[in-house]
GUZADREN-266118 format. One record per residue (C-alpha): residue number from 1; x negated, y, z; residue in one letter. Coordinates in steps of 0.25 Angstrom, whole numbers, plus 2048, in hexadecimal, padded with zeros to 3 digits. Layout:
SITE | NUM | X | Y | Z | A
...
// end
This chain:
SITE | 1 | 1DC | 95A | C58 | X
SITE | 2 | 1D5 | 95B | C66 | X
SITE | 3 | 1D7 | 969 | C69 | X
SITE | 4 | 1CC | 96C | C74 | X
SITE | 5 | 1CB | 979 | C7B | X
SITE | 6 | 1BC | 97D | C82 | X
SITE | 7 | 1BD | 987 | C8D | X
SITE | 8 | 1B0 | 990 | C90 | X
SITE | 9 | 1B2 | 99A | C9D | X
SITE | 10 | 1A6 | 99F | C9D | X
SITE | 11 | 198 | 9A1 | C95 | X
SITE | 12 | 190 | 995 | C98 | X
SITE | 13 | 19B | 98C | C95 | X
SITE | 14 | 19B | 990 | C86 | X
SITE | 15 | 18C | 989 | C89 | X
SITE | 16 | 191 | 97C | C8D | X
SITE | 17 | 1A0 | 97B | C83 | X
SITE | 18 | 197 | 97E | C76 | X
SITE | 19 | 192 | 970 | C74 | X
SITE | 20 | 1A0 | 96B | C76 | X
SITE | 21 | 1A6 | 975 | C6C | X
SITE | 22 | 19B | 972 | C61 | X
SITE | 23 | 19D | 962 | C64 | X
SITE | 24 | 1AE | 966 | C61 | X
SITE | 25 | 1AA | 96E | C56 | X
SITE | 26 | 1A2 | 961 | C51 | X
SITE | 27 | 1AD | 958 | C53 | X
SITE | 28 | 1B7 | 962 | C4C | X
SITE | 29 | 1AF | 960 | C3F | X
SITE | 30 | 1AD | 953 | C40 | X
SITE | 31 | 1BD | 953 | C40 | X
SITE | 32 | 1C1 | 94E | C50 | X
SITE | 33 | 1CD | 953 | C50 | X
SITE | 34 | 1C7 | 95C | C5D | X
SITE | 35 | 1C7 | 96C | C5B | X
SITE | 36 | 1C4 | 975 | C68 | X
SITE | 37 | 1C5 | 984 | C6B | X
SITE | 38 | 1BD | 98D | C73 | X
SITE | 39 | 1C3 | 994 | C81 | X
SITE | 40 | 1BC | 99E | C88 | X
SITE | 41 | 1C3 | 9A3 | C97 | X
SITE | 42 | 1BA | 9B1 | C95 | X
SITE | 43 | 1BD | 9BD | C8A | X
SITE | 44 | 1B6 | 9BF | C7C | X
SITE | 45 | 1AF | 9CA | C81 | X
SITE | 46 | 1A7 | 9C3 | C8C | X
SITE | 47 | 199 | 9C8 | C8C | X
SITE | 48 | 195 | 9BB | C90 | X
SITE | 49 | 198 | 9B4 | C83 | X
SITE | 50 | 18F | 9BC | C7A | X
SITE | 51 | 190 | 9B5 | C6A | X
SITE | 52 | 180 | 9B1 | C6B | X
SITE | 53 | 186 | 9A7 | C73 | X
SITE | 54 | 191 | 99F | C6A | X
SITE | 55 | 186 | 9A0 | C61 | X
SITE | 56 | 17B | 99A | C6A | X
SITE | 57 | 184 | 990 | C6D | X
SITE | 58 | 189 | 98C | C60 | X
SITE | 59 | 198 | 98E | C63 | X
SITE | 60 | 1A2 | 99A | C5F | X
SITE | 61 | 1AA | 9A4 | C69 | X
SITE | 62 | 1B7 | 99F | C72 | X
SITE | 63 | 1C4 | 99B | C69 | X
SITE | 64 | 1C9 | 9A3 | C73 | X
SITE | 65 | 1C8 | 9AD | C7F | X
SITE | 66 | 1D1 | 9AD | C8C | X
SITE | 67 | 1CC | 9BB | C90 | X
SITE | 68 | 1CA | 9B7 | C9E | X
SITE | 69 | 1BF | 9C2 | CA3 | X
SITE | 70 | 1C0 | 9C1 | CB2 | X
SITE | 71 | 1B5 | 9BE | CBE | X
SITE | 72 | 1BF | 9BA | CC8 | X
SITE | 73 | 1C0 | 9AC | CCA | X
SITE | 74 | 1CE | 9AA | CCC | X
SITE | 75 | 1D1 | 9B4 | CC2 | X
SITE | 76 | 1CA | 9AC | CB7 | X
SITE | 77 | 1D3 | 9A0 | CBB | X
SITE | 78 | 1DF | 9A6 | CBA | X
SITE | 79 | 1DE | 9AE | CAD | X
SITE | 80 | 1D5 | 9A2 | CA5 | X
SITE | 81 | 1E0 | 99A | CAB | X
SITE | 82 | 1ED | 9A5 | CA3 | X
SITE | 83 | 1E4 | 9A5 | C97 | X
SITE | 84 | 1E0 | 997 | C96 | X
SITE | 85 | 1EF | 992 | C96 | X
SITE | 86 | 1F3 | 99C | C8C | X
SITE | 87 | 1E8 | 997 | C82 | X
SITE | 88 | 1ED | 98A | C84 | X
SITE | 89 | 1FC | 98E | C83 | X
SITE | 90 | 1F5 | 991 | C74 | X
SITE | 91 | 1EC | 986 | C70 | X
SITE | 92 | 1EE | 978 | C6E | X
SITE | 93 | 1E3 | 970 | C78 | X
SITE | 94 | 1E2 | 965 | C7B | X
SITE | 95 | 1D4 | 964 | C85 | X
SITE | 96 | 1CD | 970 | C8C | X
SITE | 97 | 1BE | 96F | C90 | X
SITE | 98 | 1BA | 978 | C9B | X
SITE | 99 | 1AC | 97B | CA0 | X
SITE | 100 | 1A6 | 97B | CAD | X
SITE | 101 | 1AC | 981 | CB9 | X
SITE | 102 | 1B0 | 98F | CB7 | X
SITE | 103 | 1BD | 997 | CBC | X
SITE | 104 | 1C3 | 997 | CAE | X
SITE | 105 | 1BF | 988 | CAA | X
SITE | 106 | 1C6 | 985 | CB6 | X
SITE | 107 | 1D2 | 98C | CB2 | X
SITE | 108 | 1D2 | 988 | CA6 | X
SITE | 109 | 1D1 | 97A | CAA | X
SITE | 110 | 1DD | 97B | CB2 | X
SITE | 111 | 1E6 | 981 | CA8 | X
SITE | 112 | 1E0 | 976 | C9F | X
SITE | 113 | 1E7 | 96C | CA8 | X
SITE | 114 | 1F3 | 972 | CAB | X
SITE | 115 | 1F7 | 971 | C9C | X
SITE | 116 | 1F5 | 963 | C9C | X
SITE | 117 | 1E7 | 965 | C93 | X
SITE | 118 | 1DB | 95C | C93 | X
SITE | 119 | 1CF | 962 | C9B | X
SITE | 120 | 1BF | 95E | C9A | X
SITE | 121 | 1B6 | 965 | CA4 | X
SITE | 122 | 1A9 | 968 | C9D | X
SITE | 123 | 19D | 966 | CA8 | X
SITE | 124 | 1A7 | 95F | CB3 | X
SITE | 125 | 1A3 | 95B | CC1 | X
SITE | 126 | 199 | 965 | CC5 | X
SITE | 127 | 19C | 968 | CD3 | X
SITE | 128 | 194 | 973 | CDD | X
SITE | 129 | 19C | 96C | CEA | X
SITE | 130 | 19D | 97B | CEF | X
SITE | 131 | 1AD | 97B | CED | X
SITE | 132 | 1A9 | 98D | CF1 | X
SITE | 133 | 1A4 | 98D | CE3 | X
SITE | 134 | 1AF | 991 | CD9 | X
SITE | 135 | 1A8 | 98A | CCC | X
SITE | 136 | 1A9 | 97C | CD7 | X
SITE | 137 | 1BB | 97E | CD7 | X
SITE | 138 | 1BA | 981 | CC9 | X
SITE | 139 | 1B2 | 973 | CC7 | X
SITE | 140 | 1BB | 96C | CCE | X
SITE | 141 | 1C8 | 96F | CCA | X
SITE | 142 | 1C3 | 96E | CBB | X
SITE | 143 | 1BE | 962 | CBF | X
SITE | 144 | 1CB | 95B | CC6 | X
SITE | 145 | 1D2 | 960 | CB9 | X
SITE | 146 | 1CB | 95B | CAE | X
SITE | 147 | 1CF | 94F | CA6 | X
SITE | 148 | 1BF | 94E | C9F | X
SITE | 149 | 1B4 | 953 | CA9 | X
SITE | 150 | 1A7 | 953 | CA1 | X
SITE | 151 | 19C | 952 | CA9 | X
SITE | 152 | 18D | 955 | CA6 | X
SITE | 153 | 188 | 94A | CB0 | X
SITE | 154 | 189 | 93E | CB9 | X
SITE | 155 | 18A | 948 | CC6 | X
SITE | 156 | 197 | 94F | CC0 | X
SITE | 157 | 19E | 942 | CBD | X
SITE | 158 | 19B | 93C | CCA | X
SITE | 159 | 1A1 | 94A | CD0 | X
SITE | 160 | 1AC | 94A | CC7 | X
SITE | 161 | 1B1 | 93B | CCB | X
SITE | 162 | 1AF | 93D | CD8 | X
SITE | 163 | 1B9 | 948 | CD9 | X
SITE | 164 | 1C3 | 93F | CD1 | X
SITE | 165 | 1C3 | 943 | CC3 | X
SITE | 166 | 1C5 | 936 | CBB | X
SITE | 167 | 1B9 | 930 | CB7 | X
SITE | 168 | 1BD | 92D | CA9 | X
SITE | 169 | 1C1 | 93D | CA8 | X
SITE | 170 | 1B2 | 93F | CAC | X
SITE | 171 | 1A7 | 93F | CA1 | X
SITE | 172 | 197 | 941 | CA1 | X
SITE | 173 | 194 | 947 | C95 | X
SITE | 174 | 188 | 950 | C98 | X
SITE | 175 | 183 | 95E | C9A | X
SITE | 176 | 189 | 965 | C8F | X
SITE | 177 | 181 | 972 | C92 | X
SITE | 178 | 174 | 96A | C8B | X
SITE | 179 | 17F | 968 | C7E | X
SITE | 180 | 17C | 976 | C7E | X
SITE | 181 | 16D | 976 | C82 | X
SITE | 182 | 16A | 96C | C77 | X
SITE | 183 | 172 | 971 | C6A | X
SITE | 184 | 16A | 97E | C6E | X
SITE | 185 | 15C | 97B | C71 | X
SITE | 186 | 157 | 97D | C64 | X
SITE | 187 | 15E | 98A | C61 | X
SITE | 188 | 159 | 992 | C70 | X
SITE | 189 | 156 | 99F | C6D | X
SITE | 190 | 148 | 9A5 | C73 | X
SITE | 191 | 14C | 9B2 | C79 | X
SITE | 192 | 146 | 9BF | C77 | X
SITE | 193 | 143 | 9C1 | C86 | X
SITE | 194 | 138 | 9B7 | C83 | X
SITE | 195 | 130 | 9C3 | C7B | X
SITE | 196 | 136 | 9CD | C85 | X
SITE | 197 | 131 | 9C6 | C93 | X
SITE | 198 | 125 | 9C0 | C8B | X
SITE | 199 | 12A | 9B4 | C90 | X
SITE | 200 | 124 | 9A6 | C8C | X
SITE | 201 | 12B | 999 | C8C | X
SITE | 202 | 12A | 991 | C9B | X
SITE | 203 | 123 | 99D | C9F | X
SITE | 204 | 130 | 9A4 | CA6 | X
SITE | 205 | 13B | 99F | CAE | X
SITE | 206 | 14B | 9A1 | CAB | X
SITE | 207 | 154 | 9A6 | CB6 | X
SITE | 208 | 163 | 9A8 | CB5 | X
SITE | 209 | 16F | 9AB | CBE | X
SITE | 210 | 17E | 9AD | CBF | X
SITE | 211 | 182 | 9A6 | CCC | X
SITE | 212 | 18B | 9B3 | CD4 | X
SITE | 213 | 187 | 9AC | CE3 | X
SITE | 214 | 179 | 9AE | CDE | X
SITE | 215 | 17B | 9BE | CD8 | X
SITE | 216 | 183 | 9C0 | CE5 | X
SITE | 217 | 178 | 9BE | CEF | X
SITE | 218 | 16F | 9C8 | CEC | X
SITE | 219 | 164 | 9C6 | CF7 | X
SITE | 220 | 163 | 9B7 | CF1 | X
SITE | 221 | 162 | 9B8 | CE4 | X
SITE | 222 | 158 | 9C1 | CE6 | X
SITE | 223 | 150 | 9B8 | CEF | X
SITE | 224 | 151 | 9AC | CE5 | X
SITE | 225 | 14D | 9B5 | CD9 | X
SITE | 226 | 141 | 9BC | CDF | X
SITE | 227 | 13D | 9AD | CE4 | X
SITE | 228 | 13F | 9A9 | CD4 | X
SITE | 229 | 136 | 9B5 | CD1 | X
SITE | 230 | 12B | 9B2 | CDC | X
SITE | 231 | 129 | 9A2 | CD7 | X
SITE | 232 | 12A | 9A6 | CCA | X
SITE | 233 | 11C | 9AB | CCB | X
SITE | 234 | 11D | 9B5 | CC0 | X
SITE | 235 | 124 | 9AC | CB6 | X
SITE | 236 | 12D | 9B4 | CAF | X
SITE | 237 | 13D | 9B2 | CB4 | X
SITE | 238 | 147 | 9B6 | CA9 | X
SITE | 239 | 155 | 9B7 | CAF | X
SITE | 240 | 15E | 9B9 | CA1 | X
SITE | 241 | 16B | 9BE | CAB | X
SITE | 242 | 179 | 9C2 | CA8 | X
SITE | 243 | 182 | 9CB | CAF | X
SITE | 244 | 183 | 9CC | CBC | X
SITE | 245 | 178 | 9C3 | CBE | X
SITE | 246 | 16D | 9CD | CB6 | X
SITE | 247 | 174 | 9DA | CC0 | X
SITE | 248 | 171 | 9D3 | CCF | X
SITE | 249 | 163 | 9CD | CC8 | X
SITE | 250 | 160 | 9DB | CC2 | X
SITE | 251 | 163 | 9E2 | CCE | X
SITE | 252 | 15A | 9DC | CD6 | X
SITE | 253 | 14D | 9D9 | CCB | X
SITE | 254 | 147 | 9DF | CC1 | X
SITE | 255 | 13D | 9D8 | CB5 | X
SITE | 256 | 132 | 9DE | CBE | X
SITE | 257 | 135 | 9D2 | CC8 | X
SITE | 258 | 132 | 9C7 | CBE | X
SITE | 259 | 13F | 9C4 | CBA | X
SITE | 260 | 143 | 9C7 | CAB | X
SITE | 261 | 153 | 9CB | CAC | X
SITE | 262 | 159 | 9CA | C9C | X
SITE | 263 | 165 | 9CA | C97 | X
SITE | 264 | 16D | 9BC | C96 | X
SITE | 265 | 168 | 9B6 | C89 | X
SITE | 266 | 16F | 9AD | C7E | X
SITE | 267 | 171 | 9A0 | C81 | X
SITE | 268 | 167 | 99A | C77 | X
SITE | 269 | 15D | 9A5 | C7B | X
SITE | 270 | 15F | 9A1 | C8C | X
SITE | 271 | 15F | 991 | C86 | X
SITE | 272 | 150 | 995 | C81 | X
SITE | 273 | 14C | 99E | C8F | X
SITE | 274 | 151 | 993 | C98 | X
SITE | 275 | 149 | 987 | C90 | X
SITE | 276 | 13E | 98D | C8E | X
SITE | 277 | 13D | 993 | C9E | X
SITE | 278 | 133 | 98D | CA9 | X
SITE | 279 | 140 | 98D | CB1 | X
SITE | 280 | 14E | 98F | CB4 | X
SITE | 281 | 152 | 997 | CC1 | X
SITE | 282 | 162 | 997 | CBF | X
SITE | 283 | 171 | 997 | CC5 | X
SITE | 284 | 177 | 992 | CB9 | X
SITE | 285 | 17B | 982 | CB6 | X
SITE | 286 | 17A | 984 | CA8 | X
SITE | 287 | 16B | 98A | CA9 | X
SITE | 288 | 167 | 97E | CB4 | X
SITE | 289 | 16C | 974 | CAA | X
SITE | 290 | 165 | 979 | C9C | X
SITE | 291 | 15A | 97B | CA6 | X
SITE | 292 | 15B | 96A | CA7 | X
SITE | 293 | 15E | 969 | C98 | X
SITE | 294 | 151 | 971 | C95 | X
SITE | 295 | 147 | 96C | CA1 | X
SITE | 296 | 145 | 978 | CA7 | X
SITE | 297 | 142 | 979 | CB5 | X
SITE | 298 | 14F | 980 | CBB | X
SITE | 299 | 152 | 986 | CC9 | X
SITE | 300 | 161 | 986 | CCA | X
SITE | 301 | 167 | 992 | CD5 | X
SITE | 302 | 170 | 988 | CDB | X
SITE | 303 | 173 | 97F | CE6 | X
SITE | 304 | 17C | 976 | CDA | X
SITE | 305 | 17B | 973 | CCE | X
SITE | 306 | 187 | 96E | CC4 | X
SITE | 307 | 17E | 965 | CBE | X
SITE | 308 | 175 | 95E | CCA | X
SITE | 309 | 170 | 957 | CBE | X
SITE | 310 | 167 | 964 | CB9 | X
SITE | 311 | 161 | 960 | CC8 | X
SITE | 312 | 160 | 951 | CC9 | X
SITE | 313 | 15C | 94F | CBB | X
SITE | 314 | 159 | 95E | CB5 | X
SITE | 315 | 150 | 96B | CB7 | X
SITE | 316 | 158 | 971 | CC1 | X
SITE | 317 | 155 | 972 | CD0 | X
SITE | 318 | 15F | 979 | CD9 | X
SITE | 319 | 15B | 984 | CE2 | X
SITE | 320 | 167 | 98A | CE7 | X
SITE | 321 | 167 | 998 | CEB | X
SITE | 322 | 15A | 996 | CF2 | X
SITE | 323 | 14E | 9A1 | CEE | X
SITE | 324 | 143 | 996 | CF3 | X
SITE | 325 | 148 | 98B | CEC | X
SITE | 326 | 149 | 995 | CE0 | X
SITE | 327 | 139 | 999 | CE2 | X
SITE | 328 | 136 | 98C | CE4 | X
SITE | 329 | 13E | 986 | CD8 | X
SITE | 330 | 137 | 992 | CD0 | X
SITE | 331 | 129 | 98D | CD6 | X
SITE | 332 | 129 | 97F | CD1 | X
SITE | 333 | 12F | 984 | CC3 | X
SITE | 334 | 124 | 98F | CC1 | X
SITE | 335 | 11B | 982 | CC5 | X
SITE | 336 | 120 | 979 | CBB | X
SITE | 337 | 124 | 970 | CC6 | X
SITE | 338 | 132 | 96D | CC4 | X
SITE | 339 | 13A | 95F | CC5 | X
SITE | 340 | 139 | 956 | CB8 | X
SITE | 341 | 148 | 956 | CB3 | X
SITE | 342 | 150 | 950 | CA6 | X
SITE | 343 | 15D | 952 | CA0 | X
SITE | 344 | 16A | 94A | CA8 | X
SITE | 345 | 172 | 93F | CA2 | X
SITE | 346 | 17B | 944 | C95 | X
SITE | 347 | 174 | 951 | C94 | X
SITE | 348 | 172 | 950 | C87 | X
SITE | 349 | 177 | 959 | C7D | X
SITE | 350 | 183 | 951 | C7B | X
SITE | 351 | 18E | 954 | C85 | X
SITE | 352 | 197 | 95C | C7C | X
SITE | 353 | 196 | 94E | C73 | X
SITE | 354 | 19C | 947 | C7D | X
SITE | 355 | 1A7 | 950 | C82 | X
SITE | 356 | 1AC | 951 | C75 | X
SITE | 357 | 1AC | 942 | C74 | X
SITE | 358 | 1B3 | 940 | C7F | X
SITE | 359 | 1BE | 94D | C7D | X
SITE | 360 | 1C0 | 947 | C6D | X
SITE | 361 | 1C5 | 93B | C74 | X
SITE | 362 | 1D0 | 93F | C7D | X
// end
């Protein structure tokens, strides 16, 4: 028996591990001698982790918990780093998956390699090239110690072989957010806001953000959201905001201004607002990229991106932290005139297919 175990640090990667622990799941039954469990870095009690979205996502809650609750970087290295080691000091495992480029999927990675323990790197090789950015050191030491790096395209392998991962370690297997994007498109879920802002379908524009260097700078986030509001020309703006995201907006605007703050939603209920919006305004990869899956016209608030493909092939266009860029990437989106854009090589709803191939074989 394969004994597999999937690390989640944070919300948004339950998102992108579902489609991997449903195609286990699928090859357990069919008797494949593979069998996975379910780690969370984070505490049962996370707020973040409501049950609406297990369910949305068709997946059940963590195996287990390591409790880690901090917000210091460092410190969520060094405690994920006590707790992952004792889990593994208890359980039998013989490959660990780790997700994107957090603190705790880095330390998780690298107790992973000290026990002598096969590591993949789900969504490997997406690089900012600011070194100042913590996320950018997390990428490249999960990275350098990964034995399968699964990449979504041909812009990540090149980056990954360039800084010397072998290139028979390095595997294209596709976006695997749109796994989740396609197993869920017929089940999205038209929220109540719809009846609440009287809002009707293209007729409204979708804006999200969590980026800290963007909340910290008061003065220009409210110069890039009052130039949002101004070329939005009276189409509504939703902004479904979480934490302390919804306090600095809030504290600044009110729904008198055009933009409609709500709570955040459920993932199958933000699925249906963001595919059914005029636009995308957003600070969020995730977001940009379902933008690309569903061809909606996205202004991404950031100077990189981890995919450049959601900008060479997709919706997205880049505007940095730049308040004119954002009025005029709102102008041509309330205009319709946006870029023609398709979905990039292998995003297509069967990346989670393919890892499990590839991890079966080992």
């Amino acid at each position: 028996m394969l004994n597999i175990c999937i690390f989640a640090g944070a919300r948004p990667n339950f998102i992108k591990v579902a489609p991997i622990i449903r195609a286990i799941k699928k090859a357990e039954s069919e008797k494949a001698g593979i069998a996975h469990t379910l780690v969370y870095a984070g505490t049962e009690s996370d707020a973040t982790l409501e049950q609406s979205l297990f369910e949305d996502l068709q997946i059940a809650r963590p195996d287990v918990y390591l409790g880690v609750d901090s917000i210091n970087l460092n410190e969520i290295t060094g405690r994920v780093m006590g707790e992952f080691e004792r889990y593994l000091d208890s359980n039998t495992t013989d490959a660990v998956i780790v997700v994107d480029d957090l603190a705790s999927t880095m330390a998780a990675a690298i107790v992973t390699k000290k026990r002598g323990i096969r590591l993949a790197h789900l969504v490997a090789g997406t690089r900012s090239f600011d070194i100042n950015m913590p996320k950018e050191i997390n990428r490249l030491v999960i990275d350098s110690l990964s034995d399968l790096l699964f990449t979504a395209g041909e812009g990540a392998n090149t980056i990954a072989a360039r800084e010397g991962a072998d290139i028979s370690n390095i595997y294209m297997v596709g976006n695997i957010l749109m796994d989740t994007l396609k197993a869920s498109r017929d089940r999205l879920r038209r929220p109540a806001i719809f009846d609440d802002f009287r809002l009707e379908d293209k007729r409204y524009i979708v804006f999200t953000l969590n980026r800290r260097a963007l909340l910290a700078d008061t003065e220009n986030m409210r110069a890039m959201v009052d130039a949002m509001l101004v070329a939005a020309n009276g189409v509504p703006v939703v902004a479904p905001l979480r934490g302390a995201a919804r306090d600095a907006v809030s504290a600044i605007y009110s729904d008198t201004d055009g933009l409609l703050i709500t709570e955040p939603l459920p993932y199958l209920e933000f699925g249906y607002l963001a595919a059914h919006s005029m636009g995308v305004i957003t600070d969020s990869g995730n977001v940009a990229e379902e933008a690309t899956f569903n061809g909606v016209p996205c202004a991404t608030l950031n100077s990189y991106t981890e995919h450049i493909e959601t900008v060479k092939y997709g919706s997205s266009v880049l505007v940095g932290e730049d308040a004119h860029k954002l009025g005029n990437a709102v102008t041509d989106m309330v205009a319709g005139k946006w870029k023609k854009c398709s979905l990039p090589d292998r995003w297509d709803g069967r990346t989670a297919e393919r890892i499990v191939r590839i991890i079966a074989a080992l």
